[in-house]
Chimera marker file (.cmm) of the C-alpha trace (Angstrom):
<marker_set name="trace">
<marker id="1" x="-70.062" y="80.905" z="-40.790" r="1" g="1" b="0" radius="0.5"/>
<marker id="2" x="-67.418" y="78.090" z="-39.890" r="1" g="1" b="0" radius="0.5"/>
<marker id="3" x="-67.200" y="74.976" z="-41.993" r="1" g="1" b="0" radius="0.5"/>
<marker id="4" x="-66.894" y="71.907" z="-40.277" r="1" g="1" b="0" radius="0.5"/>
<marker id="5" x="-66.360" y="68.158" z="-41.704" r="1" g="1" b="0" radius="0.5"/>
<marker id="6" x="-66.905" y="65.372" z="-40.325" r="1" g="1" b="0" radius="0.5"/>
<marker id="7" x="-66.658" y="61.324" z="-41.884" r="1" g="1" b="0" radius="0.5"/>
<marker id="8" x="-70.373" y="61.975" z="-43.329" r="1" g="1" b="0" radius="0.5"/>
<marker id="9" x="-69.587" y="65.198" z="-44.848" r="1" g="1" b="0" radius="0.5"/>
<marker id="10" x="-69.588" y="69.190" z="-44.155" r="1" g="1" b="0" radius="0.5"/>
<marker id="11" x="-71.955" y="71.052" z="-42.391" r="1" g="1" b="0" radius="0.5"/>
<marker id="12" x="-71.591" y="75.324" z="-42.083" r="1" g="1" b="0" radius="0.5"/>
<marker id="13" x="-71.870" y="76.427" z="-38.349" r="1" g="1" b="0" radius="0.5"/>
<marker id="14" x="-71.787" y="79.361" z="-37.135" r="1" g="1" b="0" radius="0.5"/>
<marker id="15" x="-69.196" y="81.409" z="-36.100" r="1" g="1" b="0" radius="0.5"/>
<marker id="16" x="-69.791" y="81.762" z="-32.239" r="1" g="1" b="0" radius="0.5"/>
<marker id="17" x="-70.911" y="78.273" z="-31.908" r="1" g="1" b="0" radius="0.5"/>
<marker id="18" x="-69.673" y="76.360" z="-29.050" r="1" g="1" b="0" radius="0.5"/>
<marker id="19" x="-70.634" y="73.211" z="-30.338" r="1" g="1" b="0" radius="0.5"/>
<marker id="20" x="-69.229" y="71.106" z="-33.114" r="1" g="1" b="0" radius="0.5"/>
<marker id="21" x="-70.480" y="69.512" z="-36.110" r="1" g="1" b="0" radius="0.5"/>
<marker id="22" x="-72.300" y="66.463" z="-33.916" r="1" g="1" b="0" radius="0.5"/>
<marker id="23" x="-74.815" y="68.762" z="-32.571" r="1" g="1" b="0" radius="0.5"/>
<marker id="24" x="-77.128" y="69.847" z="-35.637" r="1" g="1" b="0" radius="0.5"/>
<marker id="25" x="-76.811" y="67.080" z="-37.414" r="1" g="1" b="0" radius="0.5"/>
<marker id="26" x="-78.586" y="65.208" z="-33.641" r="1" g="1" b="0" radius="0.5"/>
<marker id="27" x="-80.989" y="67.626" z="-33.679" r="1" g="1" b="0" radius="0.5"/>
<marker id="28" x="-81.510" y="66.811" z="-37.747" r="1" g="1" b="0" radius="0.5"/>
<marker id="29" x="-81.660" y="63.084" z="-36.763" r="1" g="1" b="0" radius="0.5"/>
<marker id="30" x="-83.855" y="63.394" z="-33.669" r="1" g="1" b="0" radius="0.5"/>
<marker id="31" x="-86.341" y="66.089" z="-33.950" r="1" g="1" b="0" radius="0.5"/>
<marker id="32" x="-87.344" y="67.250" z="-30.212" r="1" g="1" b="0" radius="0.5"/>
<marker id="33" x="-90.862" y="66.419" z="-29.373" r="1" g="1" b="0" radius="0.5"/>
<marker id="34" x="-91.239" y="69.724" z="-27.632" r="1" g="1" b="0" radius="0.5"/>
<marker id="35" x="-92.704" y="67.455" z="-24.551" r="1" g="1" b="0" radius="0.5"/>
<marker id="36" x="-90.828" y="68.847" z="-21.278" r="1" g="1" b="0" radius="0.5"/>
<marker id="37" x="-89.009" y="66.513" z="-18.890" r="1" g="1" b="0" radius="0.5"/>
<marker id="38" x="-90.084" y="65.835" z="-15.819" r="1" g="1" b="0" radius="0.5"/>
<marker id="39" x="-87.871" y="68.298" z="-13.508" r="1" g="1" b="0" radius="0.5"/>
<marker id="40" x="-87.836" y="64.596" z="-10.444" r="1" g="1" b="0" radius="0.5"/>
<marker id="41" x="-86.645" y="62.461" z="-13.581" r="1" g="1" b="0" radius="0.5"/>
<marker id="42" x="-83.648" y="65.559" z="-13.928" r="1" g="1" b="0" radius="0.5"/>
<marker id="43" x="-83.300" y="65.767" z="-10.456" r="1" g="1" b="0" radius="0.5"/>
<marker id="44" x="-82.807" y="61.630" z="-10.016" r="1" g="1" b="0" radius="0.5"/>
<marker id="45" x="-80.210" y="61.407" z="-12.910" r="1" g="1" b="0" radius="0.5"/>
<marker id="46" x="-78.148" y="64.168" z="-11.104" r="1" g="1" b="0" radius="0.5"/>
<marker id="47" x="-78.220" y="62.111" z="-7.804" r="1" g="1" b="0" radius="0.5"/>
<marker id="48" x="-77.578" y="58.416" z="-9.571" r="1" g="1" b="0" radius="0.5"/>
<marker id="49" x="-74.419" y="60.813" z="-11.416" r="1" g="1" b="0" radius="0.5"/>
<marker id="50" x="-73.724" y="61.666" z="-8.687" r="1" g="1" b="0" radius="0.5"/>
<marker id="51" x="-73.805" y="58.769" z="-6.465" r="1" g="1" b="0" radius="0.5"/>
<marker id="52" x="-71.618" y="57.234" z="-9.573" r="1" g="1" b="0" radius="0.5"/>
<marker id="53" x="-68.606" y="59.588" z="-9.398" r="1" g="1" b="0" radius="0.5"/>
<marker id="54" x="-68.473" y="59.646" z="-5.961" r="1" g="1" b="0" radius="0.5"/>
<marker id="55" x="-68.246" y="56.031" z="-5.882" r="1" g="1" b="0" radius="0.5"/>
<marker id="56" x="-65.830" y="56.264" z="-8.653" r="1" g="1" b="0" radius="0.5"/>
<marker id="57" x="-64.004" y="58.393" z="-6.701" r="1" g="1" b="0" radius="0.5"/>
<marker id="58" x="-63.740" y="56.312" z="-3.576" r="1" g="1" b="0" radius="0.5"/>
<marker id="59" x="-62.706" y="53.774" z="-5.278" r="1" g="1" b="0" radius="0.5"/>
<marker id="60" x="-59.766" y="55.227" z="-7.251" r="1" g="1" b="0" radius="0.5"/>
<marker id="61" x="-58.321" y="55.899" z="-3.971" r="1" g="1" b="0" radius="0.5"/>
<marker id="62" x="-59.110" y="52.371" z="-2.473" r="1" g="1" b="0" radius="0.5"/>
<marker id="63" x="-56.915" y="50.889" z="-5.268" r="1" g="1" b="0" radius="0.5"/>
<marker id="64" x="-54.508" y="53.385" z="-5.330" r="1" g="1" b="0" radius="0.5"/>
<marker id="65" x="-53.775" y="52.648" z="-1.220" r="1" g="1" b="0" radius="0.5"/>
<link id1="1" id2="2" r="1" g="1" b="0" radius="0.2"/>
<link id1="2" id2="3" r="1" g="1" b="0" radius="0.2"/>
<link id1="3" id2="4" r="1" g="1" b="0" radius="0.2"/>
<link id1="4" id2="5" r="1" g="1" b="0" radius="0.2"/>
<link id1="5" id2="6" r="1" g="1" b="0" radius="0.2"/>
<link id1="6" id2="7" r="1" g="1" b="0" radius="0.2"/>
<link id1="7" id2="8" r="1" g="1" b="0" radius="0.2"/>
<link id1="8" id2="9" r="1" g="1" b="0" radius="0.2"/>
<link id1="9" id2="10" r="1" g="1" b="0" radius="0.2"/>
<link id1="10" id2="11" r="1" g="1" b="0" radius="0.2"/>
<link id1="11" id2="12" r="1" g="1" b="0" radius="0.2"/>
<link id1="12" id2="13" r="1" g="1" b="0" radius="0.2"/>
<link id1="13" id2="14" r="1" g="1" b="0" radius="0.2"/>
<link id1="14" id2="15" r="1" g="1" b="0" radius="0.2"/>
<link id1="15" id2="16" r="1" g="1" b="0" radius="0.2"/>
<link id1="16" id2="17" r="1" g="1" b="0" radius="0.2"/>
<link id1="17" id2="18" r="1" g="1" b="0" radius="0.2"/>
<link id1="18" id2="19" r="1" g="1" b="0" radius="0.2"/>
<link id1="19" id2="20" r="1" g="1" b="0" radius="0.2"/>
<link id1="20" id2="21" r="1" g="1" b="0" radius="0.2"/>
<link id1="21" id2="22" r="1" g="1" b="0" radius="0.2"/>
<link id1="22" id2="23" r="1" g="1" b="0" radius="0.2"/>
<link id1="23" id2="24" r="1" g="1" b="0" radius="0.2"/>
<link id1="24" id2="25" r="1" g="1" b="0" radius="0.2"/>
<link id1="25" id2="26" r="1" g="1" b="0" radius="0.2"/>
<link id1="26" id2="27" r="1" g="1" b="0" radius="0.2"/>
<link id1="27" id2="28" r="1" g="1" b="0" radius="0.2"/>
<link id1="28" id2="29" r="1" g="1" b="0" radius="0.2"/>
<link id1="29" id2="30" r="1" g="1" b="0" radius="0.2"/>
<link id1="30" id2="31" r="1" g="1" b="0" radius="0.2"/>
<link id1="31" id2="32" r="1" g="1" b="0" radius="0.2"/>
<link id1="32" id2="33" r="1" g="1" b="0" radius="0.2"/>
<link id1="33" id2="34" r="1" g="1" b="0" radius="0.2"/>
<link id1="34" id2="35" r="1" g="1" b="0" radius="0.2"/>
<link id1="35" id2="36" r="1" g="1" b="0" radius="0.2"/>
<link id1="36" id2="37" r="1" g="1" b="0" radius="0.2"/>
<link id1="37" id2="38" r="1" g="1" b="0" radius="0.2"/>
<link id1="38" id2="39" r="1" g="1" b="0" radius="0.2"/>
<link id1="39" id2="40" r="1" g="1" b="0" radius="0.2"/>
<link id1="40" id2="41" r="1" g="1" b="0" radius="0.2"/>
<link id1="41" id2="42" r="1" g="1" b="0" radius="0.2"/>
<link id1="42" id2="43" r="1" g="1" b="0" radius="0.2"/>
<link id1="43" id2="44" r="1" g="1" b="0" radius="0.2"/>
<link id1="44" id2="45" r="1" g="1" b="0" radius="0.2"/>
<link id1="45" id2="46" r="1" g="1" b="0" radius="0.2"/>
<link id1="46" id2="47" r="1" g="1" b="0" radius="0.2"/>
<link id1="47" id2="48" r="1" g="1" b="0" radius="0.2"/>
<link id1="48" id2="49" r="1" g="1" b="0" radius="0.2"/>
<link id1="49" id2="50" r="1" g="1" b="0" radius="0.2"/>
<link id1="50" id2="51" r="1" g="1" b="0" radius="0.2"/>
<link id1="51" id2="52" r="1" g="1" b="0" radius="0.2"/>
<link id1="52" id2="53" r="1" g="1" b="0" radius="0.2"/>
<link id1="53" id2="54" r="1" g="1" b="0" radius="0.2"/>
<link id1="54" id2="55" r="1" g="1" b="0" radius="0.2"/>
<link id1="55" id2="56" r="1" g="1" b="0" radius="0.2"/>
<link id1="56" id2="57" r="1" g="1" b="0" radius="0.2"/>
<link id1="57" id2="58" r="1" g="1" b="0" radius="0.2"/>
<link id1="58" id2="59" r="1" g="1" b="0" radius="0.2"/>
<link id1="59" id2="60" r="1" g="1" b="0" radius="0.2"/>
<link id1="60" id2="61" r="1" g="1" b="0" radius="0.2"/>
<link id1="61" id2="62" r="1" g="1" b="0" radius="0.2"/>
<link id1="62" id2="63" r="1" g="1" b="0" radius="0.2"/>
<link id1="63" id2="64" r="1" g="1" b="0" radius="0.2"/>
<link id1="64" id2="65" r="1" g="1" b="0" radius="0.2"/>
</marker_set>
């Protein structure tokens, strides 16, 4: 087990976690409701994501021309 501190206190992980102390103590504060998402509601917040970064993109180089 790793200890980890944050500015509300310590929390032991462990060892091979790739995640930091933020993660249990979300899962602590908002229990999942074991209700699966709809896979269209996944699939539209990839394309408005996406539509966002490439938009981003674009106009990065607009300004930058």
């Amino acid at each position: 087990m790793r200890e980890e501190k944050d500015s509300l206190g310590r929390e032991l992980l462990p060892e091979d976690a790739v995640f930091w102390i933020h993660a249990p103590r979300s899962s602590a504060n908002f229990p999942s409701s074991g209700e699966k998402i709809n896979p269209e509601f996944i699939k539209t917040c990839f394309m408005m994501k996406k539509a966002a970064a490439v938009t981003n993109c674009k106009m990065q180089f607009a300004v930058a021309s």
